[in-house]
C-alpha positions in Angstrom: -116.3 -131.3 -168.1 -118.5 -131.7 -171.4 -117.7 -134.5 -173.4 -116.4 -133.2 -176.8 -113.7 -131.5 -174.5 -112.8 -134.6 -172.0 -112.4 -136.8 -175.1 -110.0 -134.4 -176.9 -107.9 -134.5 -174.0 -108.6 -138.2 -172.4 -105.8 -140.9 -173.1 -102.8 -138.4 -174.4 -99.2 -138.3 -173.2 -98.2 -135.5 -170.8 -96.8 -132.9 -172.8 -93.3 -132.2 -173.0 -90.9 -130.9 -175.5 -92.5 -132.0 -178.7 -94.8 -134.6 -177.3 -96.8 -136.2 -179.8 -100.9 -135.7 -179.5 -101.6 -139.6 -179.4 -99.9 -142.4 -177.6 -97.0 -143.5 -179.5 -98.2 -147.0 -181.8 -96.4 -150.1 -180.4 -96.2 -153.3 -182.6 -95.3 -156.2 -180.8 -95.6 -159.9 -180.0 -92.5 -160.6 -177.6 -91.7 -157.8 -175.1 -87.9 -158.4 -173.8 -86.2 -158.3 -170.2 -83.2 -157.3 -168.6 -83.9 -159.1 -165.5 -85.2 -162.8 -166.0 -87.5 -162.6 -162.6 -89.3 -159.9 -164.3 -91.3 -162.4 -166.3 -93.0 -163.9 -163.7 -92.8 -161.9 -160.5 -96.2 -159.8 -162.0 -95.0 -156.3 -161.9 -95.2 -156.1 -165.8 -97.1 -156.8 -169.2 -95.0 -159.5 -170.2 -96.2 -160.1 -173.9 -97.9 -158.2 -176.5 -101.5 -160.2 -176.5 -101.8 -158.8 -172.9 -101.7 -154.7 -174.9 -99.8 -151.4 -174.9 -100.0 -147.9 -173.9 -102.2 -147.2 -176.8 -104.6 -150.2 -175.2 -104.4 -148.5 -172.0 -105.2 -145.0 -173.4 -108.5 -146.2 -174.9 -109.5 -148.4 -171.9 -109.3 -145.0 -169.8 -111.1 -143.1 -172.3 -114.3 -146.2 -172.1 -114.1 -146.1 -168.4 -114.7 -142.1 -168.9 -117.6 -142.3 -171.1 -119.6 -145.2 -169.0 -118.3 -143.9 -165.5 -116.6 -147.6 -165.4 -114.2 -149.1 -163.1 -112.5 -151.0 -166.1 -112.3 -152.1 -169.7 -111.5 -155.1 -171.8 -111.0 -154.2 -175.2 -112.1 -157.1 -177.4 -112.2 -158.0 -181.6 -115.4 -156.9 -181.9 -119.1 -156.2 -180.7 -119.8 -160.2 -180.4 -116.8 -161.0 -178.6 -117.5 -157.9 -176.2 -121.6 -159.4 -175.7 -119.9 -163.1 -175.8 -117.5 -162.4 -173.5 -119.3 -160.4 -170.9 -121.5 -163.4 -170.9 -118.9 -165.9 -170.4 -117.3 -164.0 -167.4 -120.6 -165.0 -165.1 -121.9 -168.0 -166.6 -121.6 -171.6 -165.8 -122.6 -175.1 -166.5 -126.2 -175.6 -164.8 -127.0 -171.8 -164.8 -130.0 -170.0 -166.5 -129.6 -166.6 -168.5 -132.4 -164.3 -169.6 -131.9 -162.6 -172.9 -134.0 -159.8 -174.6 -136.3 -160.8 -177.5 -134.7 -157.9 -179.4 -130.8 -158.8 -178.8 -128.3 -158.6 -181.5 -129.1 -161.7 -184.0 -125.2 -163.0 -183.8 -125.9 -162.5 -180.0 -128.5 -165.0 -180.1 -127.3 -167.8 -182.7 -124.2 -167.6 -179.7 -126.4 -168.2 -177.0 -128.7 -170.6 -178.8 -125.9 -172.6 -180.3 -123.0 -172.4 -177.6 -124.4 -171.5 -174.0 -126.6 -174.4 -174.5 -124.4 -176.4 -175.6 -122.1 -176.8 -172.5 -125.3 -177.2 -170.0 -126.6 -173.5 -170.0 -130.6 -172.8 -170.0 -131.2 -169.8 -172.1 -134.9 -167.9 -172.1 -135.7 -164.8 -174.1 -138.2 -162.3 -172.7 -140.0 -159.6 -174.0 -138.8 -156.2 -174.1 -141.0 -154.5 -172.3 -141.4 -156.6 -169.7 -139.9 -154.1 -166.7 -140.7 -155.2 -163.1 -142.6 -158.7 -163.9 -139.1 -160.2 -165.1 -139.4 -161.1 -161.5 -141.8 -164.0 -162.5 -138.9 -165.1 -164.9 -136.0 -165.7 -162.3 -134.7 -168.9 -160.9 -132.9 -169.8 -158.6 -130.3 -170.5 -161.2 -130.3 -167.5 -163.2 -127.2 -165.6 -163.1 -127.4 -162.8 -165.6 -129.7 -160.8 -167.7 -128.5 -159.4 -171.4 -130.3 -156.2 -172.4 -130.3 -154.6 -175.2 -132.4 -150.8 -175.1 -133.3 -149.9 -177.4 -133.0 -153.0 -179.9 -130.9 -152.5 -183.0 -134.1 -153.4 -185.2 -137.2 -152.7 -183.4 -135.8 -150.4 -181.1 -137.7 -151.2 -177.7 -136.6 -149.2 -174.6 -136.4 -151.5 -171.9 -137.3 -150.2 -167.8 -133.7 -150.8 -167.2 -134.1 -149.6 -163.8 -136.9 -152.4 -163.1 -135.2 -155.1 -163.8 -131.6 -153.7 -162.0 -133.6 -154.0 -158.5 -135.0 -157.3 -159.6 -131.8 -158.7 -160.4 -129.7 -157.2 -157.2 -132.3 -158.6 -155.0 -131.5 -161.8 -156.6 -127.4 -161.2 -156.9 -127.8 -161.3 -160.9 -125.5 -159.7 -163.5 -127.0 -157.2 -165.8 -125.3 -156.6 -169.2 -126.8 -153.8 -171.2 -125.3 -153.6 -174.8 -125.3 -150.2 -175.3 -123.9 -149.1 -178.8 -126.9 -147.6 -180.2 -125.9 -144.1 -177.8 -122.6 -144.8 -177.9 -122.7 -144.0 -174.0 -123.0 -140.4 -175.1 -127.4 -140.6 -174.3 -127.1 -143.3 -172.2 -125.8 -144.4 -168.8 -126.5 -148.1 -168.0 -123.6 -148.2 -165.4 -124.9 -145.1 -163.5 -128.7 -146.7 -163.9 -126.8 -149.6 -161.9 -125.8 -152.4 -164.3 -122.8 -154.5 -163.8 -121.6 -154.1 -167.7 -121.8 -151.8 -170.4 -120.8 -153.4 -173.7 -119.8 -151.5 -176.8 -119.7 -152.4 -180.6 -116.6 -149.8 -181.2 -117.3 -150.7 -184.9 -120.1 -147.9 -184.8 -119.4 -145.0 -183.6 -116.3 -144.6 -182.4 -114.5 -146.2 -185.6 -116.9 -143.3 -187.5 -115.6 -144.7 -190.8 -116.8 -148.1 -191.6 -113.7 -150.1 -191.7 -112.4 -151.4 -187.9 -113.8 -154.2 -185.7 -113.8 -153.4 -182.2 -115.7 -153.8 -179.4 -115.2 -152.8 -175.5 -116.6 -154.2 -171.8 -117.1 -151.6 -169.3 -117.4 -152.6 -165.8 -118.8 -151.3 -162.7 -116.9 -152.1 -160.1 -113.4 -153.2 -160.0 -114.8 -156.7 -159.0 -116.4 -157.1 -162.2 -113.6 -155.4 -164.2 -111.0 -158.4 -162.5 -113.5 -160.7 -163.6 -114.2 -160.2 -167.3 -110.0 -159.6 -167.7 -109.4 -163.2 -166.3 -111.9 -164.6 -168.4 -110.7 -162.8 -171.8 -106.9 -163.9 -170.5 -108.1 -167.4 -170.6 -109.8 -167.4 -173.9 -106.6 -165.6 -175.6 -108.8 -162.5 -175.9 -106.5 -159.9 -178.3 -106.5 -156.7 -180.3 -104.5 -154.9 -182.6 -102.7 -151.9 -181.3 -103.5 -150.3 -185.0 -106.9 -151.1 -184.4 -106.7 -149.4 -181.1 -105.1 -146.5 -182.0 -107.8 -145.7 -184.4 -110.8 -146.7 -182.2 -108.8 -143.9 -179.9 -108.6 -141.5 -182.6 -112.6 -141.7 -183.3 -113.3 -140.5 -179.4 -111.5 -137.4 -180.7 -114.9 -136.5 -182.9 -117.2 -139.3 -181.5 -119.8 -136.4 -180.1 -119.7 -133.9 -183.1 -120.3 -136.6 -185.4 -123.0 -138.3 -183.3 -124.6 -134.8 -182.8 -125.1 -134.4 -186.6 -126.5 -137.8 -187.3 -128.5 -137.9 -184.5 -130.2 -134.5 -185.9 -130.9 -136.3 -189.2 -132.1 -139.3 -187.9 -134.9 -137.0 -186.1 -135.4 -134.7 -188.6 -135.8 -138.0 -191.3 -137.8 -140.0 -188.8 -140.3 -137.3 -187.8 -140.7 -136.3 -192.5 -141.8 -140.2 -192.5 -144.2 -140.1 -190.3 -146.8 -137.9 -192.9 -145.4 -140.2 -195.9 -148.5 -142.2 -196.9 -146.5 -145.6 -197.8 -145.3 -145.4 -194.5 -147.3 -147.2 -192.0 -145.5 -146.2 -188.7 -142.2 -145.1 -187.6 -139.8 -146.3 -185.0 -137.5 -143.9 -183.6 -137.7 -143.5 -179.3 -137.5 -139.8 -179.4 -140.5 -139.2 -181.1 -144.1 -139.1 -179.1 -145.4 -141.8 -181.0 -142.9 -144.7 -180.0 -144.7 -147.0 -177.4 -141.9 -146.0 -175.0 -141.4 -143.0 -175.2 -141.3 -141.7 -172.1 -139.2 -144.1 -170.4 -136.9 -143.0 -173.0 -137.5 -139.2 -172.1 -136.8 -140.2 -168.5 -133.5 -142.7 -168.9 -131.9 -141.2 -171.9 -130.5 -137.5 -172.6 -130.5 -137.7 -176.3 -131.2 -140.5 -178.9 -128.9 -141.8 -182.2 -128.8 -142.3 -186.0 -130.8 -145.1 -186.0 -134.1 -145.8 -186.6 -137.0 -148.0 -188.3 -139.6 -147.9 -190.2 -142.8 -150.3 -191.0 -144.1 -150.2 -194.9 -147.7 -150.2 -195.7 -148.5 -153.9 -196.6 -146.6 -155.1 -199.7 -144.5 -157.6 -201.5 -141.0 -158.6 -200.4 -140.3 -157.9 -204.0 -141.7 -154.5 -203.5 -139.5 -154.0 -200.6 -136.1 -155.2 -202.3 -136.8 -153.1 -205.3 -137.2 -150.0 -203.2 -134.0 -150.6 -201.7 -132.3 -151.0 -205.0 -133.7 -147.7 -205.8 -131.8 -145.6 -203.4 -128.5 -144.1 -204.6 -127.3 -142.7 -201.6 -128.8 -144.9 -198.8 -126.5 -148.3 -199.7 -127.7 -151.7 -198.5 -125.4 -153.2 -195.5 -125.1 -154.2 -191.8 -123.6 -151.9 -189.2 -124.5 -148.4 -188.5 -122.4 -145.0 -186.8 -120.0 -144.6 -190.1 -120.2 -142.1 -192.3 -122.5 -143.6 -194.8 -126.1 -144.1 -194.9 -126.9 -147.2 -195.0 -130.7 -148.7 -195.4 -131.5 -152.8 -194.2 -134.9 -155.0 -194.9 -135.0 -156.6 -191.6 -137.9 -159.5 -191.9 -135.2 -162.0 -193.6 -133.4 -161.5 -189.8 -136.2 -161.1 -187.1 -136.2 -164.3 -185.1 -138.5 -164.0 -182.1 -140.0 -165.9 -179.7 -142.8 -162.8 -178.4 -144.1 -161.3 -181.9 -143.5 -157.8 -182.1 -147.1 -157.6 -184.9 -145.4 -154.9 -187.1 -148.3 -155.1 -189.9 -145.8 -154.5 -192.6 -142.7 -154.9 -193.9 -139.2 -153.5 -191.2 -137.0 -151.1 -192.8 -133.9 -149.9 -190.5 -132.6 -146.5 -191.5 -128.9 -145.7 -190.4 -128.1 -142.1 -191.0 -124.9 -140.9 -191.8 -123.3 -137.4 -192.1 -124.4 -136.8 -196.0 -127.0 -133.6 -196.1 -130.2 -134.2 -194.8 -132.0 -132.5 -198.2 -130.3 -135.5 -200.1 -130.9 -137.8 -198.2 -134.7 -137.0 -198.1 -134.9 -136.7 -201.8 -133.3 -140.2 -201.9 -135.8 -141.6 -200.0 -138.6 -139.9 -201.8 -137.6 -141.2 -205.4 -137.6 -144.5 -203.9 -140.8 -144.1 -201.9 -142.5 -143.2 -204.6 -142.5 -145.9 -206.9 -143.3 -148.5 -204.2 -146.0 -150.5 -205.1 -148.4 -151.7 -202.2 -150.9 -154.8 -201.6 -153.8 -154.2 -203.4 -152.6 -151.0 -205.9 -153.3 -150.8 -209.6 -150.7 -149.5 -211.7 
């Protein structure tokens, strides 16, 4: 079954005599009992921090779209990467992390895993098979992030998954960019698939949510425990709406993923831009790997100026009408970021210019083109006289 149908069908109640098409929303903190053994014998969901139907609905519908043995739904993106770190980590242990992870992802591991006795090392992206030479006998998991939300390496997830199960090491691969529509860590044989729901499958800018998809039912027992003990919670609202967005996840994807492309492959002939980052086009480093891993690519995408000011760069920005500055991609919006002020990085990436991420939403493509040539146009590189 294709996608668009399974997720138009996934998660609803069995229909009846005027069955509604969602779950029904339940609100509440204190669930009540008949029979006082029934709060402790561990038959039941015995408060409301521990979810509802609606909770379960959605956690069905992520273990369909990552072929996953389980879910925890959590606040947010971080708290799904935090916590699916957290769940195979220990005092003593050492963690490898991609240069090109999530900047919140990192200030986490930086300031907190280190802080209670954890070694964290960052490797580059596109190091593959000779991650090998980076493993300890301590080292218990390895974060991935392919491609990365800013420079958009693809990483030889494959590689490193035989590297780490020869050494019994947990792969996490955070994989919002395809919204597990493109891309199938789990079946490439990582142990978790983490979502920022916030993207994609919110669709309109204005839910936190993220989700933990295990492999096996092992790892799914694991990361519940661990969220039990840190009071991990979320909103059945929240979750009802994260559920309705699976309803048009794939036709929305499908149209911004055709812009993206359609943007990204225009920029490349644009003289004031200097290269273009986008993994399904022939000229990204890794392209290939990305032709062989992934079935489709996303909205998102980046682009490196021709050498010029910052000033240059902030005024372009503030040019564009329809492209508006913030963090975040998947909504409906476009949305347009200067990434320098963000990149931290221990292995340089050398882009030669200034990093502009381009997040396309589901305005028309013409528009959006025009937008960006207006505001192309008027940028003033090193060394120009005006």
């Amino acid at each position: 079954m294709k996608n668009a149908t399974k997720f138009a069908h996934i998660g609803r109640p069995k229909i009846g005599v005027g069955t509604s098409v969602n779950p029904p929303l339940v609100r509440a903190s204190t669930l009540l009992f008949d029979k006082a053994d029934d709060l402790y014998n561990g038959g039941h969901r015995i408060y409301g921090r521990h979810g509802s139907v609606v909770h379960d609905s959605l956690s069905e519908a992520f273990c369909a779209l990552e072929n996953g043995a389980g879910t925890t739904l959590t606040p947010c993106g971080l708290s799904a990467n935090t916590l699916s770190i957290l769940a195979n980590v220990k005092t003593g242990d050492h963690v490898l992390i991609t240069d090109s992870t999530y900047g919140p992802v990192r200030h986490f591991c930086n300031s907190q895993l280190t802080k209670f006795g954890v070694e964290v090392e960052y490797y580059p992206p596109a190091i593959g098979a000779d991650i090998k030479t980076l493993i300890k006998s301590n080292t218990s998991c390895i974060l991935l992030e392919s491609p990365g939300s800013l420079s958009l390496e693809i990483q030889d997830l494959p590689a490193i998954v035989k590297i780490a199960k020869a050494n019994n090491i947990v792969t996490i691969v955070d994989n919002t960019w395809s919204a597990g529509l493109v891309y199938a860590p789990l079946d490439l044989g990582a142990d978790i698939a983490v979502h920022a729901a916030t993207k994609f499958f919110s669709g309109h800018s204005d839910i936190l949510f993220g989700a933990v998809v295990s492999r096996t039912e092992a790892m799914a027992k694991n990361v519940r425990l661990t969220a039990a003990a840190y009071g991990n919670s979320t909103s059945p609202d929240d979750a009802y709406q994260i559920l309705r967005g699976f309803r048009t996840v794939v036709t929305r994807f499908e149209r911004q993923e055709k812009t993206a492309i359609s943007l990204a492959t225009w920029l490349q002939s644009h003289g004031k831009v200097a290269r273009v980052i986008h993994p399904a086009l022939p000229s990204h480093p890794n392209h290939d790997m990305w032709k062989r891993d992934f079935s489709g690519s996303s909205c998102l995408f980046s682009i490196v100026l021709q050498p010029c000011t910052e000033t240059e760069v902030l005024a372009l920005l503030d040019r564009l009408k329809l492209f508006a500055k913030g963090f975040s991609f998947g909504g409906f919006e476009s949305l347009i970021i200067h990434c320098d002020p963000q990149l931290n990085r221990d292995h340089d990436p050398k882009f030669g210019g200034p990093l502009i991420r381009i997040a396309c939403g589901l305005e028309d493509i013409t528009d959006l083109q025009q937008d960006l040539t207006q505001g192309l146009e008027a940028l003033r590189l090193d060394g120009e006289i005006t």
